[in-house]
mmCIF file as Biopython writes it, N, C-alpha, C and O atoms, coordinates in Angstrom:
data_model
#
loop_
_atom_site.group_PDB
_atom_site.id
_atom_site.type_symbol
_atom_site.label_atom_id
_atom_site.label_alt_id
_atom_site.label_comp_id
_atom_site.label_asym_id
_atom_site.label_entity_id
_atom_site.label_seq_id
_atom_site.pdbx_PDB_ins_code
_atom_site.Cartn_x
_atom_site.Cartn_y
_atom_site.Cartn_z
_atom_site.occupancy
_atom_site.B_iso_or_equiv
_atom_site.auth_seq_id
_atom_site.auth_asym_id
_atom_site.pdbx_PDB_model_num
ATOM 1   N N  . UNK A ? 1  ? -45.559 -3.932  -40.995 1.0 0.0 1  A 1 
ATOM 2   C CA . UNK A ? 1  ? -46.788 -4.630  -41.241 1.0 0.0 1  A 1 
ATOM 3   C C  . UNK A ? 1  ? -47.939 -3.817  -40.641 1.0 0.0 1  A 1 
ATOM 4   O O  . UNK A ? 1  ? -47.707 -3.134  -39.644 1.0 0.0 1  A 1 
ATOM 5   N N  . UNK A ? 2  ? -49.303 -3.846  -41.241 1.0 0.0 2  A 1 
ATOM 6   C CA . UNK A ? 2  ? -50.243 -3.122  -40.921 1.0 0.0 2  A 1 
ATOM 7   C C  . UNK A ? 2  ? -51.407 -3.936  -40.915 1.0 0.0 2  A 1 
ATOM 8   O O  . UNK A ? 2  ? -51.813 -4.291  -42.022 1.0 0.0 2  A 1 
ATOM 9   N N  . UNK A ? 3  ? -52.033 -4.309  -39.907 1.0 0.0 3  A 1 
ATOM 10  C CA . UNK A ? 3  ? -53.247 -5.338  -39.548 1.0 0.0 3  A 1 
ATOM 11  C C  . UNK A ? 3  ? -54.508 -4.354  -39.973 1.0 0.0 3  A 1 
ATOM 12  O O  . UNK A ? 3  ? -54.687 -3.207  -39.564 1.0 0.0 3  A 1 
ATOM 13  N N  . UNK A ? 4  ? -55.200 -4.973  -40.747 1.0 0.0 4  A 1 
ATOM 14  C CA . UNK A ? 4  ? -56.265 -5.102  -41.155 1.0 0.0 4  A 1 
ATOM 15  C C  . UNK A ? 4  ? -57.376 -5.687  -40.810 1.0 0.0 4  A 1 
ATOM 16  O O  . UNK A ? 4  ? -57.197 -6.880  -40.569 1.0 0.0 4  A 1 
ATOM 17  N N  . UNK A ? 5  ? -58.592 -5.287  -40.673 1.0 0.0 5  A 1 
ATOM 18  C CA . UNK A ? 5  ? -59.704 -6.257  -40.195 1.0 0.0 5  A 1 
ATOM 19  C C  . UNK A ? 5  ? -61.145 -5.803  -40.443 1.0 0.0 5  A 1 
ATOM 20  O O  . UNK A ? 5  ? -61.756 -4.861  -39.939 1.0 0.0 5  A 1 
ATOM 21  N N  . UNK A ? 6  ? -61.540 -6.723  -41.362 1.0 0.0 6  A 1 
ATOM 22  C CA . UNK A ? 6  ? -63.126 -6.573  -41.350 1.0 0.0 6  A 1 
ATOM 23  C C  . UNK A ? 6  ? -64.410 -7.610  -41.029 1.0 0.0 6  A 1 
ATOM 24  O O  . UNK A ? 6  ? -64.205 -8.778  -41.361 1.0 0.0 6  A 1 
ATOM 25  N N  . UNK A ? 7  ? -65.651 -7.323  -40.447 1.0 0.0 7  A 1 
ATOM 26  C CA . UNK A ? 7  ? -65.822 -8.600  -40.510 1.0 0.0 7  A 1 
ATOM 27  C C  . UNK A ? 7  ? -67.794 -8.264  -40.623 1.0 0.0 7  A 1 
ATOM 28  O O  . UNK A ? 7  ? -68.336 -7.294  -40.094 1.0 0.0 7  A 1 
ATOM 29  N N  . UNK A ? 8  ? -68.284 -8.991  -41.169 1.0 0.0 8  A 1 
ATOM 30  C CA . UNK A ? 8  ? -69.947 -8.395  -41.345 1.0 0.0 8  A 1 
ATOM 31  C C  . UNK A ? 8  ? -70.482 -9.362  -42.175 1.0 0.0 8  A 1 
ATOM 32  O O  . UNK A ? 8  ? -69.807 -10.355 -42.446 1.0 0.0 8  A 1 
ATOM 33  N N  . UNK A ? 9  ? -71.901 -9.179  -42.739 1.0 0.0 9  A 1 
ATOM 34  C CA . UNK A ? 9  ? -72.859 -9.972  -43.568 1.0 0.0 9  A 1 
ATOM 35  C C  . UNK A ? 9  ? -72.792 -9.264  -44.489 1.0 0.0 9  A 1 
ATOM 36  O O  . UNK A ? 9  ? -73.229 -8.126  -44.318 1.0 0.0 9  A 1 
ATOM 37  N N  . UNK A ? 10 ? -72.295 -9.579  -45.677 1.0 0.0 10 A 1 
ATOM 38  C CA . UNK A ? 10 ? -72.789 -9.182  -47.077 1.0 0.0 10 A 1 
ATOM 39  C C  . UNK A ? 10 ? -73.766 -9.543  -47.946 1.0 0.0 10 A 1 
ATOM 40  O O  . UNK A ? 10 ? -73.956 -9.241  -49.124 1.0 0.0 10 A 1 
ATOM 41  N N  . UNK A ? 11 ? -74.488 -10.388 -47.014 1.0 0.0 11 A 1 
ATOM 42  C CA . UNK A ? 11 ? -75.846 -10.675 -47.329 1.0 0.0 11 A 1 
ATOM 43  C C  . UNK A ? 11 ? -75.827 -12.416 -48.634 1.0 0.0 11 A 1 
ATOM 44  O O  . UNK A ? 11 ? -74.817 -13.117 -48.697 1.0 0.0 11 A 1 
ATOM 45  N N  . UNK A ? 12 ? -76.459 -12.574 -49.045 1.0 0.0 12 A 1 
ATOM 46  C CA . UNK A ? 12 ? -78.029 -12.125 -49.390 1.0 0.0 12 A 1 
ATOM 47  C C  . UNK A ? 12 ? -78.823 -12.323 -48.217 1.0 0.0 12 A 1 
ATOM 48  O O  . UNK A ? 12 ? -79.698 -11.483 -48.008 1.0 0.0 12 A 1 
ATOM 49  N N  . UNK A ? 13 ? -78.698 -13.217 -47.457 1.0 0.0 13 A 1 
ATOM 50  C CA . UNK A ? 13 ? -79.730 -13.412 -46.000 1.0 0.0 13 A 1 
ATOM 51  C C  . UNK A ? 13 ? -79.009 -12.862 -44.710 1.0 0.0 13 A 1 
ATOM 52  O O  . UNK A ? 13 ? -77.811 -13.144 -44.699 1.0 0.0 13 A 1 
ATOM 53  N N  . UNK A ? 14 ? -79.349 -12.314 -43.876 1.0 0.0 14 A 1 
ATOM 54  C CA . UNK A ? 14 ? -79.458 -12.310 -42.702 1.0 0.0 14 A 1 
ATOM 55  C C  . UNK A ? 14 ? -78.978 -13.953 -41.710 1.0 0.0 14 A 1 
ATOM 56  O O  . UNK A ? 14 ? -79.535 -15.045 -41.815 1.0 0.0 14 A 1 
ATOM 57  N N  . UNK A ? 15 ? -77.953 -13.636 -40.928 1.0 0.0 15 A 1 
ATOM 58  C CA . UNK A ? 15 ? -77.541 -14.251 -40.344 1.0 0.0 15 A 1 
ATOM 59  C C  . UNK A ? 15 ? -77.931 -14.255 -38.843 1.0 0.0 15 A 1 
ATOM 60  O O  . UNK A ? 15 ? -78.996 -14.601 -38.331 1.0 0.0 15 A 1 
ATOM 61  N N  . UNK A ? 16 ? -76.602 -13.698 -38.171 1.0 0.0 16 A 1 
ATOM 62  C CA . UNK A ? 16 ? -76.828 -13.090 -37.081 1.0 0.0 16 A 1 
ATOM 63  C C  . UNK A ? 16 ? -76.252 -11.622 -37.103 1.0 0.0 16 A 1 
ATOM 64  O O  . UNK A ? 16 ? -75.968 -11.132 -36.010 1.0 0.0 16 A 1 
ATOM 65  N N  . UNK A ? 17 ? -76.096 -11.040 -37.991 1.0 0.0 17 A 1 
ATOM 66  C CA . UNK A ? 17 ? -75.683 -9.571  -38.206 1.0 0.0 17 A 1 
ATOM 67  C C  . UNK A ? 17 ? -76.919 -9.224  -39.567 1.0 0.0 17 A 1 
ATOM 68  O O  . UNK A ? 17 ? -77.531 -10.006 -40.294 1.0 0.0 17 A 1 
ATOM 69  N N  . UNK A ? 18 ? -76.924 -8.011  -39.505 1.0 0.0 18 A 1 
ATOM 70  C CA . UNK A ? 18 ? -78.005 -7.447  -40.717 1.0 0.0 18 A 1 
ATOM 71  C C  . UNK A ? 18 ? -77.256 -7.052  -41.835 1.0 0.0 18 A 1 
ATOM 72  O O  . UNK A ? 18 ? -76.279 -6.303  -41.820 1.0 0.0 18 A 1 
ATOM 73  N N  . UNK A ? 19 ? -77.733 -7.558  -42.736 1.0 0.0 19 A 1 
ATOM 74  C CA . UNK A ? 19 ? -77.460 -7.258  -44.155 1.0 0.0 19 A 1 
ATOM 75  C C  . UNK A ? 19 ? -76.932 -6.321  -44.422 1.0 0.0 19 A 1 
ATOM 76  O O  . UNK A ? 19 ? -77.508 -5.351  -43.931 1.0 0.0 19 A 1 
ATOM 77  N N  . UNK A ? 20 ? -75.729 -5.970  -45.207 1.0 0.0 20 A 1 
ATOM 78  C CA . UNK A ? 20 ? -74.939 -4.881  -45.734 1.0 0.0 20 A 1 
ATOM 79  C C  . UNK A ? 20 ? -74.122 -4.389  -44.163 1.0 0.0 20 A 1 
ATOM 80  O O  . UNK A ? 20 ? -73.672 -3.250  -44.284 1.0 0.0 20 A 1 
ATOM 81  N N  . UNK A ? 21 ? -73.863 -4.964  -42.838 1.0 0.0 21 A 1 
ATOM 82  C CA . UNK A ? 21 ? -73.820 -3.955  -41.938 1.0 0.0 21 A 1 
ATOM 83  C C  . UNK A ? 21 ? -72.096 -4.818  -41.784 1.0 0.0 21 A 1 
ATOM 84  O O  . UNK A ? 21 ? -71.949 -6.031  -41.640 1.0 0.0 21 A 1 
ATOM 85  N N  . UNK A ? 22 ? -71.022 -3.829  -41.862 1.0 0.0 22 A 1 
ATOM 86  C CA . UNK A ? 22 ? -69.635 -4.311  -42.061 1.0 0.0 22 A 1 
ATOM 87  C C  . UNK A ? 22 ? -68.685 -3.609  -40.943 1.0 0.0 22 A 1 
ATOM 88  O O  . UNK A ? 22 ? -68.558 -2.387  -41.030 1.0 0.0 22 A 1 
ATOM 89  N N  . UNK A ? 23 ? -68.100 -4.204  -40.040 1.0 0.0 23 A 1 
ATOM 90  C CA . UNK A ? 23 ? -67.245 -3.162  -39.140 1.0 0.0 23 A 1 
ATOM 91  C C  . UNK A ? 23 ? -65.508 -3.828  -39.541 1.0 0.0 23 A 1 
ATOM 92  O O  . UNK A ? 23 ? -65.075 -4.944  -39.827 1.0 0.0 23 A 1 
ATOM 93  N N  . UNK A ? 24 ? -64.871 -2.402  -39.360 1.0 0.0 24 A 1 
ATOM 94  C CA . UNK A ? 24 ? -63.642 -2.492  -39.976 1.0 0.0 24 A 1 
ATOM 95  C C  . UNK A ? 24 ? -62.726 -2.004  -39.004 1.0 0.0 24 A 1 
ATOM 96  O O  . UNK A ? 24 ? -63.005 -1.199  -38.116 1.0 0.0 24 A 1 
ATOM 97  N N  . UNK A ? 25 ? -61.393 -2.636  -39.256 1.0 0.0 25 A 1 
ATOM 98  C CA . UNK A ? 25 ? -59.804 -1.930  -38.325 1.0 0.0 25 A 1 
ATOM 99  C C  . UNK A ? 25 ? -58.960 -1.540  -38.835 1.0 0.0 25 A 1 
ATOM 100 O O  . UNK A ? 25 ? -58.814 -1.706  -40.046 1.0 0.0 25 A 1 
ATOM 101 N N  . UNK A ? 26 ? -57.955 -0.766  -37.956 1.0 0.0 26 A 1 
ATOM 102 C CA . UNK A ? 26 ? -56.816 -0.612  -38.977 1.0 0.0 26 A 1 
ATOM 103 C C  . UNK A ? 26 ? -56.229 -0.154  -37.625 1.0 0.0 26 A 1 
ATOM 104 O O  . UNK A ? 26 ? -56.694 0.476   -36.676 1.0 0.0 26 A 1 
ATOM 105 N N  . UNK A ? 27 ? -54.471 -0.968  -38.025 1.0 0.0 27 A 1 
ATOM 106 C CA . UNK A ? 27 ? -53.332 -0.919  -36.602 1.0 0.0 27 A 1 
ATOM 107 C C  . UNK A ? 27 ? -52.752 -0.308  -37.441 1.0 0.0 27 A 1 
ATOM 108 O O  . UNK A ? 27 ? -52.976 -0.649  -38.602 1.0 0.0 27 A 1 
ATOM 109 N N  . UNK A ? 28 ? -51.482 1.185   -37.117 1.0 0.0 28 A 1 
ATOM 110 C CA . UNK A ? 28 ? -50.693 1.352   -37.395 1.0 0.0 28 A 1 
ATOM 111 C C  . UNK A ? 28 ? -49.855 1.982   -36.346 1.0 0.0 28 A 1 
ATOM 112 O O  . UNK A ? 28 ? -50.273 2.969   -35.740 1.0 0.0 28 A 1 
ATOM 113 N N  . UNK A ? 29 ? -48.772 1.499   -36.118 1.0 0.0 29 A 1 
ATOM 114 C CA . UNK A ? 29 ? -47.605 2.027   -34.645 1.0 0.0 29 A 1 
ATOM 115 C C  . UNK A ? 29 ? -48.953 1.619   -33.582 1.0 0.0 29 A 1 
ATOM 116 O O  . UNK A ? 29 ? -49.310 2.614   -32.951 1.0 0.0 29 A 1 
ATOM 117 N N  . UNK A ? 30 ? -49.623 0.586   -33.317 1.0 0.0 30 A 1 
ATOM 118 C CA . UNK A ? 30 ? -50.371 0.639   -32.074 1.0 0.0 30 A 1 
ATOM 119 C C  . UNK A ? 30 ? -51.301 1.115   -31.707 1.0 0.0 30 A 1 
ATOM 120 O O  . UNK A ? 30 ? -52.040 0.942   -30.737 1.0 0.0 30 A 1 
ATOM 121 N N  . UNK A ? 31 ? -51.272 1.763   -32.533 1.0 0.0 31 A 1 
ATOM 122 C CA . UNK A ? 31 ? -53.077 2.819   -33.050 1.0 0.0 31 A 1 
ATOM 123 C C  . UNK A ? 31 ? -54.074 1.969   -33.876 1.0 0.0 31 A 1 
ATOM 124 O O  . UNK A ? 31 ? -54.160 1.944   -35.104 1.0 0.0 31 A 1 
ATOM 125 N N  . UNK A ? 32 ? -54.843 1.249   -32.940 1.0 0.0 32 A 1 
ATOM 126 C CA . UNK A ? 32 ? -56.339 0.904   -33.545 1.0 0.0 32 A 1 
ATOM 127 C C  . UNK A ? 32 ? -57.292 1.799   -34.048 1.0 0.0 32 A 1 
ATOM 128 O O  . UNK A ? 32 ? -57.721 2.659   -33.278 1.0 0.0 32 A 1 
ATOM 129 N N  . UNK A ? 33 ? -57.678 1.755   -35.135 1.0 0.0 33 A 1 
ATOM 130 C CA . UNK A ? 33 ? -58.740 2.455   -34.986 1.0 0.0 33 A 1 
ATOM 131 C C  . UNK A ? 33 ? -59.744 1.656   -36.019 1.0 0.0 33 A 1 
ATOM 132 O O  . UNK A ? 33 ? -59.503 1.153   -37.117 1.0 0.0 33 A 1 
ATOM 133 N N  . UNK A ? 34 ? -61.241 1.745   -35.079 1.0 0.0 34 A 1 
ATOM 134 C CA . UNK A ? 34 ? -62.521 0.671   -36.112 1.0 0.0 34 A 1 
ATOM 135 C C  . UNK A ? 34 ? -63.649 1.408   -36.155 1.0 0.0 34 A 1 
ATOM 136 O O  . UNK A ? 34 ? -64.123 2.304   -35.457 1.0 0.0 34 A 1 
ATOM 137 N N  . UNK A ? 35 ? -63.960 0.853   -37.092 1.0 0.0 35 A 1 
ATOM 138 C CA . UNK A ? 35 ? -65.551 1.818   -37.308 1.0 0.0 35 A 1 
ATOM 139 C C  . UNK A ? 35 ? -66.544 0.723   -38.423 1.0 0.0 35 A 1 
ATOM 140 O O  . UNK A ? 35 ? -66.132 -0.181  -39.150 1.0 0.0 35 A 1 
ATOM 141 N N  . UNK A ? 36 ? -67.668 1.116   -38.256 1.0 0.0 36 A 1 
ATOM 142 C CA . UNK A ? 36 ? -68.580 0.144   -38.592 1.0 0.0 36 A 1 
ATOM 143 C C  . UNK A ? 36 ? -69.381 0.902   -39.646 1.0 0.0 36 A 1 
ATOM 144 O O  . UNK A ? 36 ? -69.597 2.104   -39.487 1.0 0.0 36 A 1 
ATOM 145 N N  . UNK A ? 37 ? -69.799 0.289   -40.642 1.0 0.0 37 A 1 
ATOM 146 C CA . UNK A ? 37 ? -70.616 0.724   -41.709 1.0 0.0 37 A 1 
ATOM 147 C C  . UNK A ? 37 ? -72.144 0.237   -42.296 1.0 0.0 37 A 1 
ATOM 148 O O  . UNK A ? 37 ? -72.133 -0.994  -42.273 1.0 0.0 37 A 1 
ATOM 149 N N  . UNK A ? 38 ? -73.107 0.599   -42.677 1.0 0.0 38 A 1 
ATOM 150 C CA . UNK A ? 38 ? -74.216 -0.424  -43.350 1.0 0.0 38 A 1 
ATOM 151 C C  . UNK A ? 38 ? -74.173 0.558   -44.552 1.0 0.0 38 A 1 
ATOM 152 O O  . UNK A ? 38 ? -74.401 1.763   -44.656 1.0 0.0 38 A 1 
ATOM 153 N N  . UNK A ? 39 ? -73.752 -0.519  -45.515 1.0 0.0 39 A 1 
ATOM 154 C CA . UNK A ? 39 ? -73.935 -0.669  -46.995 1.0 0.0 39 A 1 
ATOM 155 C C  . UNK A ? 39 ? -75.447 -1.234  -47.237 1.0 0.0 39 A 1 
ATOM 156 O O  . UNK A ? 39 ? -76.037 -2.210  -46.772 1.0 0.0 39 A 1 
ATOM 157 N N  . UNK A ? 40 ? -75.866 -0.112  -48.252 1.0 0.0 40 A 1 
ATOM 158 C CA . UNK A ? 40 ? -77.472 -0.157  -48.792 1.0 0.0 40 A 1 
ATOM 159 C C  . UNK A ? 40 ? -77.029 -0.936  -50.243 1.0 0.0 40 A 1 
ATOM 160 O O  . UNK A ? 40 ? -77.449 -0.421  -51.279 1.0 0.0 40 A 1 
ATOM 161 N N  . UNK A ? 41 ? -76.166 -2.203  -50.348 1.0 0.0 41 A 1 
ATOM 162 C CA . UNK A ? 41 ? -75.844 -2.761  -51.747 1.0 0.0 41 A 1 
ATOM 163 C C  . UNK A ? 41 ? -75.990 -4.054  -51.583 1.0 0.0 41 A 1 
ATOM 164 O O  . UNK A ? 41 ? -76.297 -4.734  -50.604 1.0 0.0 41 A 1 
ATOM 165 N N  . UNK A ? 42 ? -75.712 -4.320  -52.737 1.0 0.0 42 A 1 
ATOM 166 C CA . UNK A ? 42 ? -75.881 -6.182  -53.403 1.0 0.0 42 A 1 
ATOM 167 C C  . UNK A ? 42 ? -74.094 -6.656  -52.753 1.0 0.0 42 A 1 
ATOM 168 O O  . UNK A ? 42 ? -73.070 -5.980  -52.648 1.0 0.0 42 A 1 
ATOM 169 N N  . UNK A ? 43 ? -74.395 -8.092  -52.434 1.0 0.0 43 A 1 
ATOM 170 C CA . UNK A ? 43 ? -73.499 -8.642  -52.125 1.0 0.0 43 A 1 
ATOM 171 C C  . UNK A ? 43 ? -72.174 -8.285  -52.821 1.0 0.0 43 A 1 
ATOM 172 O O  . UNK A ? 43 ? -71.124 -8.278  -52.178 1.0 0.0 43 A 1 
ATOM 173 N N  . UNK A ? 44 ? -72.223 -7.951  -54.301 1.0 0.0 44 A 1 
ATOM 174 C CA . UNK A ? 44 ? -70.225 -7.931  -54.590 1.0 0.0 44 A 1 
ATOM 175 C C  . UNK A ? 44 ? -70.592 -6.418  -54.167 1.0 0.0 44 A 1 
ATOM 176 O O  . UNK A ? 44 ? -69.556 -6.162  -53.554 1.0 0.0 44 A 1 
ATOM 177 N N  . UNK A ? 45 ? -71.201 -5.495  -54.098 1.0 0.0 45 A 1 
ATOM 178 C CA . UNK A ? 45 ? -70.435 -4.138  -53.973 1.0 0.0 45 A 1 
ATOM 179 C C  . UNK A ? 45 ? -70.175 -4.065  -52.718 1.0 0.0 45 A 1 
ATOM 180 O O  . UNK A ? 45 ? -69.101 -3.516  -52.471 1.0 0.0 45 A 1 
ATOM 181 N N  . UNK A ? 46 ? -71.001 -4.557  -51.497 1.0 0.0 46 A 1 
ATOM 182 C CA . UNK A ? 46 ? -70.641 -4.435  -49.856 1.0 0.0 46 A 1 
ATOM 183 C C  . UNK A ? 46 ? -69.338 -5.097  -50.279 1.0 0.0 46 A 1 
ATOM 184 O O  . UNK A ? 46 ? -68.474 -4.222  -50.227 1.0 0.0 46 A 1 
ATOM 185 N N  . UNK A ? 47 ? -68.769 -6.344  -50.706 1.0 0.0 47 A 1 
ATOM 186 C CA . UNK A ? 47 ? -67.622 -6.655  -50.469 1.0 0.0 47 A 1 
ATOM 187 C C  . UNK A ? 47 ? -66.546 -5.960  -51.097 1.0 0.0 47 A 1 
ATOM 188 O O  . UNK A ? 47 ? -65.360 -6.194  -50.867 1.0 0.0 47 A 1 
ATOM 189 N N  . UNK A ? 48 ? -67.033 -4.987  -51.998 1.0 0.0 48 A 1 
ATOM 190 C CA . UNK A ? 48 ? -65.596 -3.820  -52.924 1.0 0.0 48 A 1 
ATOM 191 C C  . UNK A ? 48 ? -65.775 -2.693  -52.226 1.0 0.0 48 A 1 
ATOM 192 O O  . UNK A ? 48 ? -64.772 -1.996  -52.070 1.0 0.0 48 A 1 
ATOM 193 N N  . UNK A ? 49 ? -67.224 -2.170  -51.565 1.0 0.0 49 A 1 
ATOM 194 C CA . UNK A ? 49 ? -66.686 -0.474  -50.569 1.0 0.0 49 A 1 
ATOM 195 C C  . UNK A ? 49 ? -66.484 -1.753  -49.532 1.0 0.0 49 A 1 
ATOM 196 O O  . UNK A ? 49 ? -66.536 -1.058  -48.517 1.0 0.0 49 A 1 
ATOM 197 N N  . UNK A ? 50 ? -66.353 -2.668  -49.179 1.0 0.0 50 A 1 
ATOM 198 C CA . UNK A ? 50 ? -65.554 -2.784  -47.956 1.0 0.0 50 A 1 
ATOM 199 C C  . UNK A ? 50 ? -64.002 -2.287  -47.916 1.0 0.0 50 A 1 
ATOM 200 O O  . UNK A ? 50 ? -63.324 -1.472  -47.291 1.0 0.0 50 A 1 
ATOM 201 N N  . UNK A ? 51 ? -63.803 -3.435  -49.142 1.0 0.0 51 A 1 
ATOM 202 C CA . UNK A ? 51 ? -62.249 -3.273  -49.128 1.0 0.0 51 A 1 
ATOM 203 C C  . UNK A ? 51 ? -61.364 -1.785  -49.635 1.0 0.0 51 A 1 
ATOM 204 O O  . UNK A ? 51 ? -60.248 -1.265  -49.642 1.0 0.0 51 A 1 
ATOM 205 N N  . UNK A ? 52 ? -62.571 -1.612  -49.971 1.0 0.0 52 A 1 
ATOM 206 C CA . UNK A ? 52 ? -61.786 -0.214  -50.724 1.0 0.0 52 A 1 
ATOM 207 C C  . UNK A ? 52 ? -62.227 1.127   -49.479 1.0 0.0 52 A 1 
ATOM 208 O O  . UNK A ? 52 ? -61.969 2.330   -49.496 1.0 0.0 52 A 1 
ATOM 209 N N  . UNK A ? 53 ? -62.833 0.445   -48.674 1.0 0.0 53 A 1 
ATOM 210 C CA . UNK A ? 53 ? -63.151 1.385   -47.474 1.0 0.0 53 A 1 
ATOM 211 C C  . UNK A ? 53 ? -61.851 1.382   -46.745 1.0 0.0 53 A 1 
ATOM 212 O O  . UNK A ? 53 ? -61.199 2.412   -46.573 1.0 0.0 53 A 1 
ATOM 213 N N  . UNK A ? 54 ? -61.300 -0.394  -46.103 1.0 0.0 54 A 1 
ATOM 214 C CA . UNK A ? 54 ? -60.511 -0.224  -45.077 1.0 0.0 54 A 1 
ATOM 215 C C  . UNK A ? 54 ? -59.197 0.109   -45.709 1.0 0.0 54 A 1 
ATOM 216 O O  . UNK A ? 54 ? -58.414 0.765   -45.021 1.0 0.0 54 A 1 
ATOM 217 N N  . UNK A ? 55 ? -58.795 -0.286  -47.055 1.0 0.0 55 A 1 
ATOM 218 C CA . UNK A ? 55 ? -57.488 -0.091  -47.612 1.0 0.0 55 A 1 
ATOM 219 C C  . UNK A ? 55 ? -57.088 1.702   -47.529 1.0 0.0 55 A 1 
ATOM 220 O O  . UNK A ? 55 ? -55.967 2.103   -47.218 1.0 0.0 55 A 1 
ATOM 221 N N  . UNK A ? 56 ? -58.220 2.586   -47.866 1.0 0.0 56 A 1 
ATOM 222 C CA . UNK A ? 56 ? -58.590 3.748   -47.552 1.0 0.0 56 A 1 
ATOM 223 C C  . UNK A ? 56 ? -58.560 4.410   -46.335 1.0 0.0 56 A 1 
ATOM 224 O O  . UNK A ? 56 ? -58.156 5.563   -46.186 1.0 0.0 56 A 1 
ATOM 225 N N  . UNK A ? 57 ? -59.043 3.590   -45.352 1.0 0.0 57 A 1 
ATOM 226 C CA . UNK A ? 57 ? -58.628 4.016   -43.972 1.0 0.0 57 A 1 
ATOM 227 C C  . UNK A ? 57 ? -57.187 4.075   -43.567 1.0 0.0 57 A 1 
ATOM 228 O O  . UNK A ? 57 ? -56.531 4.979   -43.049 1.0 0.0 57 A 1 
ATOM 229 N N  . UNK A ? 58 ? -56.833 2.699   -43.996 1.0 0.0 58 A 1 
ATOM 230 C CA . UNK A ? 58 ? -55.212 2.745   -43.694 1.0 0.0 58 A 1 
ATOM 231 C C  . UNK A ? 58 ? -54.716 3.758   -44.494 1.0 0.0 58 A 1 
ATOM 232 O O  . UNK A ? 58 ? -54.179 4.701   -43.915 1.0 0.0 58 A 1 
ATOM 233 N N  . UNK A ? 59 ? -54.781 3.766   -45.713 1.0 0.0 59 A 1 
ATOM 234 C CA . UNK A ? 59 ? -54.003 5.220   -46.245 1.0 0.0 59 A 1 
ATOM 235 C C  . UNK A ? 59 ? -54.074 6.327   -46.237 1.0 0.0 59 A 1 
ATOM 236 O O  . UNK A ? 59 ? -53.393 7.045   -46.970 1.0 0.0 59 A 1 
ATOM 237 N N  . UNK A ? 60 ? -55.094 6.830   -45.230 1.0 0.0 60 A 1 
ATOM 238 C CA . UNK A ? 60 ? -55.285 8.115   -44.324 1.0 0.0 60 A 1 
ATOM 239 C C  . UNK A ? 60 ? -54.455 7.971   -42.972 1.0 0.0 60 A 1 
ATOM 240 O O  . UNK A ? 60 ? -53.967 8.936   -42.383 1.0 0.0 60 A 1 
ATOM 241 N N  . UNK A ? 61 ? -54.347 6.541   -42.521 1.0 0.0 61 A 1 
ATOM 242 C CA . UNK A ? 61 ? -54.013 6.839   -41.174 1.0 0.0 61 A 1 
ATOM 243 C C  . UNK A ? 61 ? -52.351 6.774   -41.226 1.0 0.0 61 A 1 
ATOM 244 O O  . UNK A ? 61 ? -51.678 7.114   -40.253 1.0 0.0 61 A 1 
ATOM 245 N N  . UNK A ? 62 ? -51.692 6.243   -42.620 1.0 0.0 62 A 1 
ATOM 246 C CA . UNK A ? 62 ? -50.670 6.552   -43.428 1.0 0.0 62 A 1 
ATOM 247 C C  . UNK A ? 62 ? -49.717 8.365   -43.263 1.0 0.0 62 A 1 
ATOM 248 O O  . UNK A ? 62 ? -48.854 8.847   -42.530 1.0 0.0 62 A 1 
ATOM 249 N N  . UNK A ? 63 ? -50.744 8.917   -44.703 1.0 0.0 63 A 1 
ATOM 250 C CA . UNK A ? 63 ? -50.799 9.632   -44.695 1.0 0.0 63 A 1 
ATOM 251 C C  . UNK A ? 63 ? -50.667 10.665  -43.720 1.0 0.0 63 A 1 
ATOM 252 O O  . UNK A ? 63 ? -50.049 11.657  -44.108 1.0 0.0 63 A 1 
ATOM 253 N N  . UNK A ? 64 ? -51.114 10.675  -42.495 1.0 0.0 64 A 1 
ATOM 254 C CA . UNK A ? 64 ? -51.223 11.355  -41.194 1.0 0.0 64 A 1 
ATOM 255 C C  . UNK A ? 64 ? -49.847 11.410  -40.536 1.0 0.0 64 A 1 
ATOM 256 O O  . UNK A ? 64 ? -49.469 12.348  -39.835 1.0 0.0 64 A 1 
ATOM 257 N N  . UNK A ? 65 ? -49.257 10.511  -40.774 1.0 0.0 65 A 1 
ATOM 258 C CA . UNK A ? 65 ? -48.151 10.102  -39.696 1.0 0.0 65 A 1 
ATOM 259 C C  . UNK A ? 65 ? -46.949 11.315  -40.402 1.0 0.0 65 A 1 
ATOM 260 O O  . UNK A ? 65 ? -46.047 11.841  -39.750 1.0 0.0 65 A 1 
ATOM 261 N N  . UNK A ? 66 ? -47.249 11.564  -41.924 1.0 0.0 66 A 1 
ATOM 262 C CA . UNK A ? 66 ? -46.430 12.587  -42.162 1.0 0.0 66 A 1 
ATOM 263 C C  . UNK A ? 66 ? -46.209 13.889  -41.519 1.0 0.0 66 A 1 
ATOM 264 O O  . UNK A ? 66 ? -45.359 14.661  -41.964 1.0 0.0 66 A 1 
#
């Protein structure tokens, strides 16, 4: 199993985080690793480069272990 995690405002308003601004995780063997992003987009695309950001992360940090 590989934990996943994102969490941010995809807007349209401002909450208590700024618009488009998304931070992401990824566990694999015990290895965290997160990083944070601001997307300059409309609500569905922050939520598709999200996911297609962290699914991406994990399959680098995949990839690596080879």
């Amino acid at each position: 199993m590989y934990p996943l995690q994102f969490r941010g405002n995809a807007g349209p308003t401002a909450s208590e985080d700024e618009v488009g601004r998304v931070w992401m995780a990824t566990s694999v063997d015990g290895f965290v690793e997160s990083f944070t992003v601001k997307w300059p987009f409309d609500r569905e695309r922050v939520r598709q480069f999200t996911t297609i950001s962290v699914l991406n992360a994990l399959r680098l940090r995949l990839d690596s272990r080879q």
